[in-house]
Steps between C-alpha positions, in 0.01 A plus 500: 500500500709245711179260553482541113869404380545178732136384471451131318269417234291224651120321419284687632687827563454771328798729478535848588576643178162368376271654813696860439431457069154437598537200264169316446734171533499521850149393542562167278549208689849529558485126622466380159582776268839728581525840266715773567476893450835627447572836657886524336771679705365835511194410609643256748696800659226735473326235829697754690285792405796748460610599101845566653570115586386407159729702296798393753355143440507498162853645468626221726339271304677649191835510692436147608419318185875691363687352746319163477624509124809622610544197741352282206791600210796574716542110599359357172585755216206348314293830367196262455482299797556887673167604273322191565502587854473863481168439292369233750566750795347812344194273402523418916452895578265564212307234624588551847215449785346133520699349813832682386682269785423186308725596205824462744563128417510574124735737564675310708511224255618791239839556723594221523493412181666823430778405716516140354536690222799707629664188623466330158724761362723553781913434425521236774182279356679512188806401668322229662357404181838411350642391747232181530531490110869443533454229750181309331753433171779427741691854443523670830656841506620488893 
């Protein structure tokens, strides 16, 4: 399960996900041609053989995507940037399987635009904001 979350879809590697689906991609030339079988989260957890870790799995999952959406609205108040991302990370554990560890720099990208976001409407950038204003038409409130 480890080798199958941190492993890299390459040319001429076929991934994990696809040898355990018995997909007949994996005997395409995966040099020229890349396809993917998509296992999803459950069937990503169920690489550890016990029904046990996928049912705690999936419930962290669940927990996890609430608290992502928690994180998402509680600096931005913006109920549709919050859905936007809540419906781009369940799509991520629906979808879950194909080199999971290369979807960490969207993410990435996704908080800290987030926080950009948070900044943008934080009291001292606004503060900041007229206070430049007031000294670009020669007003300055010091």
């Amino acid at each position: 399960m480890k080798e199958a979350a941190f492993e890299k879809r390459e040319a001429g590697f076929v991934t994990k996900s696809q040898v355990i689906a018995n997909s007949h991609y994996q005997w395409t030339d995966s040099n020229k041609w890349r396809f993917a079988s998509l296992p999803g989260s459950a069937a990503f957890l169920f690489f550890s053989g016990q029904m046990w870790f996928v049912l705690l799995g999936m419930a962290l999952f669940v927990m996890a995507l609430q608290l992502c959406e928690q994180l998402v609205f509680k600096p931005t108040t913006n109920p549709l940037l919050c859905s936007l991302i809540g419906f781009k990370l369940a799509h991520t554990v629906s979808q879950f399987g194909v080199a999971p560890r290369q979807d960490i720099p969207f993410y990435g990208m996704i908080a800290c635009f987030v926080l950009f976001i948070h900044v943008l409407h934080s009291a001292k950038f606004n503060k900041m904001l007229q206070m430049l204003a007031g000294t670009c038409t020669g007003r300055s409130k010091l």
